[in-house]
C-alpha positions as CSV (number, residue, x, y, z in Angstrom):
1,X,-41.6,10.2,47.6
2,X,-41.7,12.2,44.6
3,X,-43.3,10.4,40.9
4,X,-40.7,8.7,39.0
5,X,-42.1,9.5,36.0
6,X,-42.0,13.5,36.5
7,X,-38.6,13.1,36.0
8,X,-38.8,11.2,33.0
9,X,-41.4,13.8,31.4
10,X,-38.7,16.4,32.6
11,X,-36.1,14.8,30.7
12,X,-38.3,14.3,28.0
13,X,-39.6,17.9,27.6
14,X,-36.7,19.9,26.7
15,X,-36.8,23.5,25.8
16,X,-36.9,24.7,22.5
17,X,-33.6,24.9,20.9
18,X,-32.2,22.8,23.3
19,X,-30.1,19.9,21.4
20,X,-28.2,16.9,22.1
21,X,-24.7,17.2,23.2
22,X,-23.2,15.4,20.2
23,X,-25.3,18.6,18.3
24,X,-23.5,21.1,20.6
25,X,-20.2,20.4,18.7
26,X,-18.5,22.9,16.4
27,X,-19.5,22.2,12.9
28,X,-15.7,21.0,11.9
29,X,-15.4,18.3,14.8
30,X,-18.9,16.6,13.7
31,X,-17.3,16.9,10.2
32,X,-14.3,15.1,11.7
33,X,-16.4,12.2,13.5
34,X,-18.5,12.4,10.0
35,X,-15.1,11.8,8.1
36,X,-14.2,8.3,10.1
37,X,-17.4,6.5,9.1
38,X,-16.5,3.6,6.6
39,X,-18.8,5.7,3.7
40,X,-20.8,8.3,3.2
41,X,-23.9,6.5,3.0
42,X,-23.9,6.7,6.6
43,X,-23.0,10.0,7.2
44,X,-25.9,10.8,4.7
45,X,-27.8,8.8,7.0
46,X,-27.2,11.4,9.9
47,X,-29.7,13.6,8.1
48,X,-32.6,12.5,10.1
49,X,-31.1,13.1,13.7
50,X,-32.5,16.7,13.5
51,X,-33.2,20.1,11.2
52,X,-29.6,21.1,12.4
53,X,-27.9,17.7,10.7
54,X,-30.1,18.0,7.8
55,X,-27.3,18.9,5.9
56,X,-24.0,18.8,7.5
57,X,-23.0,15.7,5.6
58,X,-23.1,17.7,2.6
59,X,-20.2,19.5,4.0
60,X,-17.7,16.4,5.3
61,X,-14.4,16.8,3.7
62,X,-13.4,13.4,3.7
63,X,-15.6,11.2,0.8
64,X,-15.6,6.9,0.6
65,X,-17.8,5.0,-1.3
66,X,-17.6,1.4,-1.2
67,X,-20.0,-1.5,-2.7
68,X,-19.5,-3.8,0.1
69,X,-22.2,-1.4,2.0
70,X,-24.9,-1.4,-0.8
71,X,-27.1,-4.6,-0.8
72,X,-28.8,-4.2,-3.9
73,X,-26.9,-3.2,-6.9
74,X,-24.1,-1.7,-8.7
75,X,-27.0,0.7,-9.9
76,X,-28.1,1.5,-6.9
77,X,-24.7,2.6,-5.9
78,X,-24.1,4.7,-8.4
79,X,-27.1,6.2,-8.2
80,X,-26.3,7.6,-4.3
81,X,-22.4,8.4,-5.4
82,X,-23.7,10.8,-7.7
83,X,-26.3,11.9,-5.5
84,X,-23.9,12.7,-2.8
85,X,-21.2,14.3,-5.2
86,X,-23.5,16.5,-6.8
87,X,-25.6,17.3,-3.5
88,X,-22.5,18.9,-1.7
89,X,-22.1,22.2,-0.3
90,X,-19.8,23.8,-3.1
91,X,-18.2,26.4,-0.6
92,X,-16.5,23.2,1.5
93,X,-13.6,21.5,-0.1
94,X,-13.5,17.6,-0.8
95,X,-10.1,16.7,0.8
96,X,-10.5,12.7,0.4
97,X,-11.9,10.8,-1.9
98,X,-11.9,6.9,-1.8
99,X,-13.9,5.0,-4.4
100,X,-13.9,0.8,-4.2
101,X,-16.2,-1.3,-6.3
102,X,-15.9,-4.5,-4.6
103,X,-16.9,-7.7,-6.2
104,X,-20.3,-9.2,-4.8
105,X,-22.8,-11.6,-5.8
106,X,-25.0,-10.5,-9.0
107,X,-22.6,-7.4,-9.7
108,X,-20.4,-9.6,-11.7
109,X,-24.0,-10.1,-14.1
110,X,-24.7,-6.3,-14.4
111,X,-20.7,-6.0,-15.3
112,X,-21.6,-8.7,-18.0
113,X,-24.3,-6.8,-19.1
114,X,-22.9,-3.5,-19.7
115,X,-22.6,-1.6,-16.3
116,X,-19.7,0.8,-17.4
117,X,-17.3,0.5,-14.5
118,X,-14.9,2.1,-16.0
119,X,-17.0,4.6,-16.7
120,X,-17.9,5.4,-13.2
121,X,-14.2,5.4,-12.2
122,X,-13.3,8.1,-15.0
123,X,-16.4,10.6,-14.1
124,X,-15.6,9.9,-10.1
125,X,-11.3,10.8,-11.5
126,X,-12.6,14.3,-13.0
127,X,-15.0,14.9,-10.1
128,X,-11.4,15.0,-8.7
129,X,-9.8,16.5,-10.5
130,X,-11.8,19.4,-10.7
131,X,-12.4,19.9,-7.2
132,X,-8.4,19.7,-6.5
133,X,-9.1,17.0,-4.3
134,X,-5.7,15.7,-2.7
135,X,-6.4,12.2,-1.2
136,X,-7.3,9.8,-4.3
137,X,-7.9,6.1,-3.1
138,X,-8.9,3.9,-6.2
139,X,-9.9,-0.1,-6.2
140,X,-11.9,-1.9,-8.7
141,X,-11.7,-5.5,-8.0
142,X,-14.7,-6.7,-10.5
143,X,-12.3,-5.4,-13.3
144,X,-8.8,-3.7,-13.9
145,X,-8.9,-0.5,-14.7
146,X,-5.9,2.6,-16.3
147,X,-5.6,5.5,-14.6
148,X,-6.8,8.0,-17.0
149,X,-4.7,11.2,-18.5
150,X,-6.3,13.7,-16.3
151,X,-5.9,11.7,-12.8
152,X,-1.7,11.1,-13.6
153,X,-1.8,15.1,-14.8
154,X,-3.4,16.0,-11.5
155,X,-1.3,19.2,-9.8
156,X,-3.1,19.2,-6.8
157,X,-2.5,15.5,-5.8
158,X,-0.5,14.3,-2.6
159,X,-1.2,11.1,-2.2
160,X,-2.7,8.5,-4.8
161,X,-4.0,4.8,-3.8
162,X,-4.2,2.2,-7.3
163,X,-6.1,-1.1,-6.8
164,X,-6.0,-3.8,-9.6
165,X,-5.1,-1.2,-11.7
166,X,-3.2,-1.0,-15.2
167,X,-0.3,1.4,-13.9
168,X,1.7,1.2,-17.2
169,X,1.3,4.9,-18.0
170,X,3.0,5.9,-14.4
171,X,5.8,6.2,-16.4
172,X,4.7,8.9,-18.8
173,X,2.7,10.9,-15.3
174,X,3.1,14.1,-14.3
175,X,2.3,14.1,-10.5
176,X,4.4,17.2,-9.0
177,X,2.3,17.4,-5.5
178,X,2.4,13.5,-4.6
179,X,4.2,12.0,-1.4
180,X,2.7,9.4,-1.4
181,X,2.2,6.5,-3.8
182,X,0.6,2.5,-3.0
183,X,-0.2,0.7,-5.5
184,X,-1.6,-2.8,-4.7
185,X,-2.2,-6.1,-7.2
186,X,-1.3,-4.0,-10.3
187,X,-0.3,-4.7,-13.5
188,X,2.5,-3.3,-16.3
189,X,3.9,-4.1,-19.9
190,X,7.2,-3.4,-20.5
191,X,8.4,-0.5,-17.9
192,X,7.4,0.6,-14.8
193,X,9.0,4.2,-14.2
194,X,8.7,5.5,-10.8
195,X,11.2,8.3,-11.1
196,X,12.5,11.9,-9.8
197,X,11.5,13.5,-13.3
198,X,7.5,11.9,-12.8
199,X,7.0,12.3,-9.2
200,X,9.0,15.0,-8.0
201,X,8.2,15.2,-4.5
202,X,7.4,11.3,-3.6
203,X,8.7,10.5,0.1
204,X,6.8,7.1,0.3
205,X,5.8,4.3,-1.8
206,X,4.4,0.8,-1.3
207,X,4.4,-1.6,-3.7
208,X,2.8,-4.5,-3.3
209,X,1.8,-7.3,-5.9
210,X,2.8,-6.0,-9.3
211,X,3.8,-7.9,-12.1
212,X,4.7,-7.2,-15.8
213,X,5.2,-8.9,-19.0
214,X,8.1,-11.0,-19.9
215,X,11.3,-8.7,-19.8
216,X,10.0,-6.3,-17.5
217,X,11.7,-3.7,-16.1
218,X,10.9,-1.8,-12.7
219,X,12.6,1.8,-12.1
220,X,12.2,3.4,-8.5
221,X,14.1,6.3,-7.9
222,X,13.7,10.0,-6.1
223,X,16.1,11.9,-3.8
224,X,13.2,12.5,-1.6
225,X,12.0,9.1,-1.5
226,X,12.6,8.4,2.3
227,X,10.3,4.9,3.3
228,X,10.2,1.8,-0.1
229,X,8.2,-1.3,1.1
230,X,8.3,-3.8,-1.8
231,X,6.1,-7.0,-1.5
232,X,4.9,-9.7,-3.7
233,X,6.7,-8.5,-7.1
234,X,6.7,-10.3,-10.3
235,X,9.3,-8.9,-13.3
236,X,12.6,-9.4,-14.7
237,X,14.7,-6.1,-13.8
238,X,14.7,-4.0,-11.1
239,X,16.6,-1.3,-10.8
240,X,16.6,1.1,-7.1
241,X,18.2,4.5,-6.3
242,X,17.1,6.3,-3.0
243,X,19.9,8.3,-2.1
244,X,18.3,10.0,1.2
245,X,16.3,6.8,2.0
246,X,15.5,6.2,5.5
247,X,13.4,2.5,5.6
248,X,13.3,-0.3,3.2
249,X,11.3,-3.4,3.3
250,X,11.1,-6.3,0.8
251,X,9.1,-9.1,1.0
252,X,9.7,-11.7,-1.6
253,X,7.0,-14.3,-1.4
254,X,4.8,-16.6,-3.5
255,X,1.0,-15.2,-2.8
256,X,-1.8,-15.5,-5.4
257,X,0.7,-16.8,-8.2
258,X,2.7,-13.5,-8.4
259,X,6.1,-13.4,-7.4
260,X,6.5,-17.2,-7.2
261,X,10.2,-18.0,-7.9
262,X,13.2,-16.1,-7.8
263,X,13.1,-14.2,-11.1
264,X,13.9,-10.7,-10.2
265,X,17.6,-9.6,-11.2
266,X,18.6,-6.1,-9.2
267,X,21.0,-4.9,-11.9
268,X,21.3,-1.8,-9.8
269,X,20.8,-1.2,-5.8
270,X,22.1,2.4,-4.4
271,X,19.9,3.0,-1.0
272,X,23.2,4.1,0.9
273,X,21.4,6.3,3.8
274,X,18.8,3.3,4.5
275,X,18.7,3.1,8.9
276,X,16.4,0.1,8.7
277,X,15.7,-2.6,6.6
278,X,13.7,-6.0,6.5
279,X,14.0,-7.9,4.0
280,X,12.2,-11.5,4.1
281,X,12.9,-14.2,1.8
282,X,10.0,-16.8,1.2
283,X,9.8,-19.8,-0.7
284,X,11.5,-20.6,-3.9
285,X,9.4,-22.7,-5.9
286,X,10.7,-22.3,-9.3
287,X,13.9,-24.8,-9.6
288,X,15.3,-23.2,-12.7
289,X,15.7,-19.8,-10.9
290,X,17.4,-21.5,-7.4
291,X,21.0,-20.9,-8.4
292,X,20.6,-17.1,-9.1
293,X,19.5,-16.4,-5.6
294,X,22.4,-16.5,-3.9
295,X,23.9,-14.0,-5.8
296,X,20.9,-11.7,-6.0
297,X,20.7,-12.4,-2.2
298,X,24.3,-10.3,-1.8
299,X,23.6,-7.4,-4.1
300,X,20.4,-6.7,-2.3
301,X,22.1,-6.4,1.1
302,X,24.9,-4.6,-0.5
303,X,22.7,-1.8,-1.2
304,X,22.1,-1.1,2.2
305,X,25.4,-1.7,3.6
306,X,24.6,1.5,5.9
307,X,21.9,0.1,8.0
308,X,21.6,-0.2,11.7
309,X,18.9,-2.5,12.2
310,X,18.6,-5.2,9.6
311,X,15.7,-7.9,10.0
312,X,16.2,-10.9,7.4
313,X,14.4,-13.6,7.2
314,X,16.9,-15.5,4.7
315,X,16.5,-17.6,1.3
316,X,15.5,-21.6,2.2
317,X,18.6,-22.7,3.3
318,X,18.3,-25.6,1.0
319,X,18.3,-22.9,-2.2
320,X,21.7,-21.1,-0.7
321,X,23.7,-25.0,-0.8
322,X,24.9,-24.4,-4.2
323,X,28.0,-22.0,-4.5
324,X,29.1,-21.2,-1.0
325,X,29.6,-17.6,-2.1
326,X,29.2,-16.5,1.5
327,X,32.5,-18.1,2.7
328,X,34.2,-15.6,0.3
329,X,32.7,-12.2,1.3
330,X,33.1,-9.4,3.5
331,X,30.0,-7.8,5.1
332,X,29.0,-4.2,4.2
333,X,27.3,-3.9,7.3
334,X,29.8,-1.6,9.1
335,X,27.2,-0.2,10.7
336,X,25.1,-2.5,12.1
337,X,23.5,-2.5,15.7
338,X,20.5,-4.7,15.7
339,X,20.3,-8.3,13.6
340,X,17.2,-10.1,13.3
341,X,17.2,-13.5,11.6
342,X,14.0,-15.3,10.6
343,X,14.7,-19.0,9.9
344,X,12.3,-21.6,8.7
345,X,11.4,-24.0,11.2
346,X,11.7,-27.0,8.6
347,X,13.8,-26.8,5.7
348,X,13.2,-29.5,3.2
349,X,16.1,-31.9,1.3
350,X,18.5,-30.8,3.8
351,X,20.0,-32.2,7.1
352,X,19.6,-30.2,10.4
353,X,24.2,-30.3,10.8
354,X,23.3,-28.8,6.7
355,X,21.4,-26.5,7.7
356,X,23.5,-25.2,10.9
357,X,26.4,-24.8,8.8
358,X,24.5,-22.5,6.6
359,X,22.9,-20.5,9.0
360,X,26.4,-20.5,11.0
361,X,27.8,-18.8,7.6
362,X,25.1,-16.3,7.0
363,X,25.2,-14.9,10.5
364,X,29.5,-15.2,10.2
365,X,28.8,-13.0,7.0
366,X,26.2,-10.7,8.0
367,X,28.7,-9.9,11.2
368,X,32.0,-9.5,9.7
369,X,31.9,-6.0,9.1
370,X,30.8,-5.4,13.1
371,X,31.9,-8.5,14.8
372,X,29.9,-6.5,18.4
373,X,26.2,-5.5,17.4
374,X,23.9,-4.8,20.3
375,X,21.3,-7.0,19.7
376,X,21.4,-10.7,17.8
377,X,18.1,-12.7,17.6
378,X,17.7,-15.8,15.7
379,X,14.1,-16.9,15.3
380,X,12.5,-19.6,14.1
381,X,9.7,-19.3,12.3
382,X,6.9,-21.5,10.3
């Protein structure tokens, strides 16, 4: 029998040069795996493995620094973003760059005490910006931030991510490379533009939680705008106009305090090339806004009149009791080939022969205009 342990100490006692197989990869592939770590402290990290990843992090195209993976301090953060910003190989190109200061315990105190993290989100904006870096992702949730001038100036932008941010100068941007646009939890004053004339070349945008002032208005718009998901929203007008758009979601629901009660008014809804739509209805908890929903409720679906699969999940059927308006009108839905209807399980202050009646009448409606769709489901849900 031959010594086990000869063949350990074989193992063991590679030749020189010899690497790992992970090591034996192109430079761009371990750039790749590099990329898909949650931040870049840990592809830093790799540094150690050998002389030969000493400095390929340096090179990794795709940047994300989040707080949630620093135990100590805001400080301490900062120090290794700018560490591993100014540390880079300057012949490799930045192609991503995601920055979230998360809220933990204790950074709230240095906040307090005059950690600029505004600051940090400007200098990490021009880092940007200067590097023509195309992939923004931006989150602060210890304190709001605004965009500043040179980020909603950026030319080389195609796809910007806003978190708890002030987005009122969106309006006034000049962003001719983005396609795509999320904004999450943000806030407005008056207007919220999202136009042709401001992003040019925007094919998707997701919207979810923003609220303005009172008399707010909300503007989306672009004839190359081809996927809208709207969640969450809290103004007075809204006003859409996607000629070429392809799928449109709405979510109106009552989540963190924004976009309780129905208090939006669609003065205008054109989305006439829209294949597929859902558009859920949540609860209305603001009585003095229950009567407007109904007709809201119409004009919404008129503007996409052309879809083939429609998934609604309709208003309380105790809010739609009021004017029977659906008795009285025709379905746009010409086109329709799949209906999905959510209903609530329980629907308070009503009867269940109530509430057949007006489900009977909203599936009557939604199905006059192409009595024979393929596919009905009605689904009750919680």
């Amino acid at each position: 029998m031959g010594d086990p342990n000869k063949s350990k100490r074989n193992r063991a006692a590679k030749p020189d040069g010899e690497v790992d197989r992970l090591s034996n990869l192109p430079d761009f592939i371990i750039h790749q795996i590099l990329g898909f770590l949650p931040d870049t402290k840990f592809a830093a990290q790799t540094c150690v493995l050998s002389k030969r990843w000493k400095n390929l992090w340096t090179s990794v195209s795709d940047l994300r620094f989040d707080t949630i993976y620093f135990s100590k301090n805001l400080r301490s953060f900062e120090k290794f973003m700018l560490y591993a910003l100014l540390r880079r190989d300057h012949h490799s190109t930045v192609r991503t760059l995601a920055l979230s200061i998360n809220y933990k315990e204790g950074f709230g105190d240095e906040v307090s005490s005059g950690f600029d993290v505004v600051g940090l989100i400007n200098w990490v904006v021009q880092y940007a910006v200067d590097h023509g870096v195309r992939h923004v992702y931006l989150s602060s949730r210890s304190m709001r931030f605004r965009p500043s001038p040179a980020l909603l100036g950026c030319r080389a932008l195609k796809t910007l991510e806003l978190n708890n941010a002030d987005v009122s100068g969106l309006s006034s941007a000049c962003l001719p490379a983005v396609t795509n646009l999320v904004l999450k939890e943000c806030f407005f004053d008056e207007f919220l533009y999202v136009t042709e004339s401001t992003f040019p070349n925007l094919a998707n945008l997701d919207i979810c939680v923003a609220y303005g002032i009172d008399d707010s208005v909300m503007k989306l718009s672009g004839t190359k705008l081809v996927y809208l998901k709207m969640e969450g929203l809290c103004c007075d007008e809204v006003q859409l106009a996607a000629p070429n758009l392809q799928v449109f979601k709405f979510l109106h629901k009552a989540e963190n305090g924004y976009g309780s009660g129905w208090i939006m008014d669609f003065l205008d809804v054109d989305l006439p090339s829209v294949k597929y739509a859902e558009v859920l209805f949540y609860e209305c908890v603001d009585p003095a806004v229950e009567g407007n929903i109904e007709d809201q409720f119409l004009r919404l679906l008129d503007g996409i009149r052309n879809a083939v699969s429609l998934t609604l999940r309709v208003p309380p059927l105790k809010d739609l009791k009021t004017t029977g308006l659906l008795k009285h009108q025709i379905s746009p839905f010409t086109n329709l080939a799949s209906l999905k209807l959510l209903v609530e399980k329980r629907n308070r202050g009503r009867g269940k022969k109530g509430d057949k009646k007006v489900l009977d009448d909203i599936k009557t409606y939604l199905l006059s205009g192409n009595p024979h769709p393929k596919n009905v489901d009605i689904i009750r849900v919680d």
